[in-house]
C-alpha positions as CSV (number, residue, x, y, z in Angstrom):
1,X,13.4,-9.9,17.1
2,X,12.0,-9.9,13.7
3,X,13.9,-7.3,11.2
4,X,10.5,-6.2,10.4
5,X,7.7,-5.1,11.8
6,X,4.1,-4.5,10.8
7,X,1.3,-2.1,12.2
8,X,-2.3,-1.5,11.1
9,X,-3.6,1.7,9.8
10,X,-7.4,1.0,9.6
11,X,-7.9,-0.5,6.3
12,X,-3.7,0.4,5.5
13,X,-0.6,-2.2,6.7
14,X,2.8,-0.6,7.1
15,X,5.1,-2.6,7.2
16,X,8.9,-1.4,8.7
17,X,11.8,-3.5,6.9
18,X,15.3,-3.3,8.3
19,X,18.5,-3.7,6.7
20,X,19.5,-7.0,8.0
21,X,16.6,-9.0,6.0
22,X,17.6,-12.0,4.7
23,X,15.3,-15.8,3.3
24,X,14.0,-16.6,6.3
25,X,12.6,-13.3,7.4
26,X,11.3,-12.4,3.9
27,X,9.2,-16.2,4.4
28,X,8.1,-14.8,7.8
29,X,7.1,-11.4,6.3
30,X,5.1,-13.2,3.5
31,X,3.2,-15.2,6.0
32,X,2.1,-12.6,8.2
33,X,1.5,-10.2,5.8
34,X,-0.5,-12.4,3.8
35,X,-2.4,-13.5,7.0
36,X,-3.0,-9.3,8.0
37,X,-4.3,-8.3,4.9
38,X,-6.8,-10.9,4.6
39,X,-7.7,-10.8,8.6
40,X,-8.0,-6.7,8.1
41,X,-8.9,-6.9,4.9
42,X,-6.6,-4.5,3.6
43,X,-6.5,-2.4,0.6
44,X,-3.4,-1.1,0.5
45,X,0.4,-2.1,2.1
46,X,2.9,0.9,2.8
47,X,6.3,-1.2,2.4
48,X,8.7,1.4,4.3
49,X,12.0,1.1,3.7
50,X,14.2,4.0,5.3
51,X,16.0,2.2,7.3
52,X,17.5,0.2,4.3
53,X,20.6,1.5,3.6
54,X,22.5,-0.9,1.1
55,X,19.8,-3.0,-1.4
56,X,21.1,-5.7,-4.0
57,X,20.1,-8.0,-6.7
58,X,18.6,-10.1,-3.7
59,X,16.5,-7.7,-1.4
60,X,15.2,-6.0,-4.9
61,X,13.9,-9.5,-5.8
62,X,12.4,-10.3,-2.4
63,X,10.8,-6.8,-2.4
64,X,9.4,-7.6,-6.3
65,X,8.3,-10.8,-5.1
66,X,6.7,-9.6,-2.3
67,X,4.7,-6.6,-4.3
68,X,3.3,-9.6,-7.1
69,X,1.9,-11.2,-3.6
70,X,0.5,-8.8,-2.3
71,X,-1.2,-7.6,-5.7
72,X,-2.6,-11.5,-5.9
73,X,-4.2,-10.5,-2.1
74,X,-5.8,-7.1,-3.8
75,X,-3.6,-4.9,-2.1
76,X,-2.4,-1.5,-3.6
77,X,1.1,-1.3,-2.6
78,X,3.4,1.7,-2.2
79,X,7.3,1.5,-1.0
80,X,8.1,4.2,0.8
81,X,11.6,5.9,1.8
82,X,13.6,4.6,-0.3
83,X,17.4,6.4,0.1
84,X,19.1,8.2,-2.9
85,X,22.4,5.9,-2.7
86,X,19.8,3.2,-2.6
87,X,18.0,4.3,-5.8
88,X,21.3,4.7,-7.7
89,X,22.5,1.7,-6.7
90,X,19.8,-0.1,-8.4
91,X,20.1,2.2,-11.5
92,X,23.5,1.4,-11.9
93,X,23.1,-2.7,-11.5
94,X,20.1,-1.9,-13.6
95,X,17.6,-3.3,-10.8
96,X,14.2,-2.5,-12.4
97,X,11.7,-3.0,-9.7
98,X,8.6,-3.9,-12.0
99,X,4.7,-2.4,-11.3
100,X,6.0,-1.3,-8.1
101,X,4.4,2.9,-6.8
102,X,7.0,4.7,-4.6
103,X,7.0,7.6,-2.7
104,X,9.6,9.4,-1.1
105,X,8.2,9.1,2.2
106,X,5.4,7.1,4.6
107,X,3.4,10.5,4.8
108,X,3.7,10.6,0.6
109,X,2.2,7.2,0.2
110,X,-0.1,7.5,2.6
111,X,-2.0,10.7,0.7
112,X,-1.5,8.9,-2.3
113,X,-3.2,5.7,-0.9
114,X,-6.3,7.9,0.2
């Protein structure tokens, strides 16, 4: 089973990342990603991330990646969920995850996506 998953939301991906992501996945991911939003045409992605509960120098740099791609595809892109512990681990390993929208939530991104 993938450690992500990805579901359509009319002219909206969300895609579900879990905490055991690692290169191979994150090449998967790409790949199918790239292939939904240009089969559904997609404007925006919702990349969710709750269920992540430990990110480091890696994951941030997958996730960065991953936001330049999809903004190459003409996708608006919004990371949703991200924990507090999360978010101050990145502050204090000063991860700065560049032209990237959050929200605090998949509801929260999804009112600011419409």
């Amino acid at each position: 089973m993938e450690p992500f998953s990805i579901f359509s939301l009319g002219d909206i991906l969300m895609v579900s990342v879990q905490e055991e992501i690692d290169d191979s996945s994150i090449e998967r991911l790409l790949h199918s990603l790239g292939n939904q939003v240009s089969k559904n045409k997609a404007k925006a992605v919702i990349i969710d991330m709750h269920e992540v509960e430990v990110m480091d120098t890696f994951l941030a740099e997958h996730i960065e990646g991953l936001v330049s791609f999809l903004h190459m595809l003409r996708s608006r892109v919004v990371v949703a969920g991200i924990q507090v512990p999360v978010a101050l681990t990145l502050i204090d390993f000063n991860i700065r995850l560049k032209n990237v929208e959050f929200a605090l939530d998949v509801e929260q991104a999804l009112s600011r996506l419409r």
